[in-house]
N, C-alpha and C positions, 0 to 999 in steps of 0.2 A: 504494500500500500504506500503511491504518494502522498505527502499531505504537504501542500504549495499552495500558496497564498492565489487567489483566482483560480485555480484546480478544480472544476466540476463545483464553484461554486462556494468551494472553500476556505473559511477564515480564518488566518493564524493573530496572533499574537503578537506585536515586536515593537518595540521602544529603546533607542537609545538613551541613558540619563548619563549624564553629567556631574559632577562635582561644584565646577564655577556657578551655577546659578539653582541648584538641587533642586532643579525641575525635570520634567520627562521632556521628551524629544518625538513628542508623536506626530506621526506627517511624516516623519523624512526619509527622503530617500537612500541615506545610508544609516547603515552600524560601525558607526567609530569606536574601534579598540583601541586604548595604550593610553597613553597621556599629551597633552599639552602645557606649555608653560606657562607663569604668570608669576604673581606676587609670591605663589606655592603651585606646587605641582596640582595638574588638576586632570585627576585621573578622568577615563569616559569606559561605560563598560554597556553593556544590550541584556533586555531582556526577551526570551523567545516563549513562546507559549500554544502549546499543541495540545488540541484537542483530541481524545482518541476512541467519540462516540460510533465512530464506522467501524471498529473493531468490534467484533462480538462478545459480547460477556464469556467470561471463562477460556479466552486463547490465551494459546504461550506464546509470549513472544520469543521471537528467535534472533531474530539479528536488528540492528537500531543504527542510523547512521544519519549526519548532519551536512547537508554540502552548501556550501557560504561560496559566491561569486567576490571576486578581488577590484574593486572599482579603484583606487590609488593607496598610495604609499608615503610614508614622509616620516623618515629615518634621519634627523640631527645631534643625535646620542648613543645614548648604550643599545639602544635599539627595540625592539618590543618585548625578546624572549618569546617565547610556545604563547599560542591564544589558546585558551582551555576554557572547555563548556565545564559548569557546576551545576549539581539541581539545585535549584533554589527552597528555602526552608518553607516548607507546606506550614509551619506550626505559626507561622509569620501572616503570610500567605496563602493561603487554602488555592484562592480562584483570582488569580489576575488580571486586571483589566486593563488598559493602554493608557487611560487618562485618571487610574489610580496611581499607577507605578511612580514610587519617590527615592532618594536616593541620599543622606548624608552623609559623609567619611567626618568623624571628631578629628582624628589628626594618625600621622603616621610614625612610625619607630625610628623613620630615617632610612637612606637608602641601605639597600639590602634585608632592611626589616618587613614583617607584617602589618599591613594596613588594619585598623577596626573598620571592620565592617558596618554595614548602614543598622541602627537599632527599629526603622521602621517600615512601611509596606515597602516593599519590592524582593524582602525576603534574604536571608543571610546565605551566600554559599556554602555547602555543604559537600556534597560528594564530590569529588573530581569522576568525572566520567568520560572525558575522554581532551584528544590535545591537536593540533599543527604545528609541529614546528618551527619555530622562525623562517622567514622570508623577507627577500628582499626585493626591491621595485620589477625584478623579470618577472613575478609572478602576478603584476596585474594584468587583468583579464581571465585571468587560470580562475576555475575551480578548487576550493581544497576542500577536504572529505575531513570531518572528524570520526573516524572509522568507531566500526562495532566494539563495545569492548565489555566485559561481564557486567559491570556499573552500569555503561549504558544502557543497558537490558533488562537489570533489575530495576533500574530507575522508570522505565517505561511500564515493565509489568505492573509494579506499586501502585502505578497511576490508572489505569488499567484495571486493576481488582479494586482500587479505592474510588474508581468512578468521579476519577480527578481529571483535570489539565495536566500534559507536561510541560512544568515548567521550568526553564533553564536562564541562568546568566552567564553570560559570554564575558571575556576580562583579559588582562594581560598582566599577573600580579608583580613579574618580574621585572616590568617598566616603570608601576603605579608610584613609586618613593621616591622616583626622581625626577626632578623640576624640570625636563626637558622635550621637546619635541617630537615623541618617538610613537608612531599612531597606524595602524591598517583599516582601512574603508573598505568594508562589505555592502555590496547591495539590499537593500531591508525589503518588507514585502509590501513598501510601494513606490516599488523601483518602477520606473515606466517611464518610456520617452517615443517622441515619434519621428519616425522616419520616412521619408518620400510617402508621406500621409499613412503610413501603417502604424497602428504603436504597439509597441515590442517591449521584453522587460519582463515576461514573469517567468521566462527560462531562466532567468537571472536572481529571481527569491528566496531564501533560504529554502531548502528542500527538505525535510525528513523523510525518510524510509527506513520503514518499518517490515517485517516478515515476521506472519504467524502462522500459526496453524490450529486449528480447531476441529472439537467433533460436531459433526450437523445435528443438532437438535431432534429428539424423534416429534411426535406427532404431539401438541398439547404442551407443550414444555419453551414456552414462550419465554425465560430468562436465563435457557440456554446452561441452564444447571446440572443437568443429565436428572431430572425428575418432573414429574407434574405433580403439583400438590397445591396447596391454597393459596401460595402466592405467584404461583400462573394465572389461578380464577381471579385473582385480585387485580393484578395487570388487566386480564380482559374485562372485568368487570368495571374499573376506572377508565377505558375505553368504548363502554358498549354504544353500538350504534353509529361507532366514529368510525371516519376515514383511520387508515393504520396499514403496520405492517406486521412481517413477524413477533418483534419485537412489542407491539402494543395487542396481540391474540387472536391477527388475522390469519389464520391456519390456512387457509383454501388460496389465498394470493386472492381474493378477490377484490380486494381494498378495501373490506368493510366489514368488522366485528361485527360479527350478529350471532343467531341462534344455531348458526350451523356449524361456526367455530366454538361455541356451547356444546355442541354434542362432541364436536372431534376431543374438546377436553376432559371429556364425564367419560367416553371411551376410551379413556388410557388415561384416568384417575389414576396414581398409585403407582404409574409405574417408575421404577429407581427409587420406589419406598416401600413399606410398609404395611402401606394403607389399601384398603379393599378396593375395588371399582365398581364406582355406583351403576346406576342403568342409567341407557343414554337419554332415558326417558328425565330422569331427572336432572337435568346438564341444566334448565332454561329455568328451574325452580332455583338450584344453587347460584348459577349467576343474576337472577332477576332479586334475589335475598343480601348478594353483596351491591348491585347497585342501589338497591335501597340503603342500604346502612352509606354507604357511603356518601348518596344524597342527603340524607339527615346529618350527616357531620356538616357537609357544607352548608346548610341550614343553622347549624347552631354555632357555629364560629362567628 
């Protein structure tokens, strides 16, 4: 699975923030890694943020990989060191949003030292999950991959089984201490420009790809748990009547929960449990019993 900003539709996530004015950087066309100079070093680092509701509940992922387009370079010191992706701290941050993202560094150890990290939303780096290299100006235009690595994989799962975002900060910590000029510009995911009237640019947006695998679902088992049991009927029952798909208890593909994905559920009650299986006769009793209860909650809130 790609997941690319414009991609069938698809929305990522991504902000650069700043140190000098500890605001977000939403809009722009690039992701500035490293530092620039000033009165004090004023580090700049990205936040990414991937959604991963097209994946099916309960896949494994298998392999995770980030590809970041090179748009310039501007190297007048020690240089940037590795750009390295970190997940960013969920306990911080649960769910990112572009025009929450903040950012303030207290102050740094001095070069060579560890920077403090920001104490507010945009979430503290945590895991290293994977890295590039250093480079230098031949590699504008190039692709670089921050390849698969176990971190990255896990960090994807987590989010994944926790029905999260993934969310990542991008950084260059080996540049951030020191007062000087030393930065890579990535194209972000609203890189776009036009050309002889065509506009072009989302080949060029942060990429993720992901590989999983999964078991198909059997009949009635709408959260893809390997069982049907009451919180399948609950899924279809807080959809009945609606447009929908697998995922909301539309069994038949027909686009629409009704009584006849009621039956397919009451016919393979139980199974990967338990529990007995009712007749199909009574599928339209049990789900017409949870949308009631569920309509009187909404009633009484």
């Amino acid at each position: 699975m790609i997941l690319q900003e414009g991609l069938n539709d698809y929305e990522s996530v991504n902000v650069e923030i700043r140190y000098d004015n500890a605001t977000f950087r939403e809009g722009r066309v690039e992701n500035v890694i490293g530092t620039v100079s000033g009165s004090i070093a004023f580090p700049m680092r990205s936040m990414l943020g991937f959604g991963l509701e097209g994946i099916p509940p309960n896949s494994t992922i298998n392999d995770v990989a980030l590809e970041m387009t090179v748009n310039r370079i501007d190297i007048q010191g020690v240089g940037t060191g590795d750009i390295e992706i970190y997940l960013s701290n969920p306990a911080i941050n649960a769910e990112m949003v572009e025009a929450d993202v903040n950012w303030y560094i207290i102050n740094f150890d001095g070069p060579g030292g560890s920077p403090n990290f920001w104490p507010v939303s945009g979430g503290d780096p945590t895991t290293l999950l994977s890295s590039v290299p250093e480079f230098g100006s031949e590699a504008v235009g190039t692709v670089k991959t921050f390849a698969n690595t176990a971190e990255f994989v896990a960090a994807a799962q987590d989010a994944l089984d926790s029905n999260a975002p993934l969310d990542l900060v991008i950084m260059a910590p080996d540049s951030e201490p020191y007062n000087q000029r030393n930065f890579v510009a990535f194209w972000s995911d609203d890189c776009e420009y036009e050309v002889d009237g065509e506009i072009l640019g989302l080949e060029q947006r942060p990429k993720l790809t992901i590989s999983y695998t999964y078991t198909l679902p059997g009949p009635g088992d709408a959260n893809y748990d390997g069982s049907v049991d009451s919180d399948d009927a609950a899924i279809l029952a807080a959809n009945w009547q609606n447009s929908g798909g697998w995922l909301q208890g539309d069994f038949t593909g027909d686009g629409l929960v009704d009584d006849t994905d009621a039956t397919i559920l009451a016919a393979n009650w139980g199974v990967g449990t338990a529990a007995s299986v009712p007749e199909p006769g009574m599928a339209v009793v049990l789900i017409s019993a949870l949308v009631a209860i569920l309509f009187w909650r909404k009633r009484s809130v």
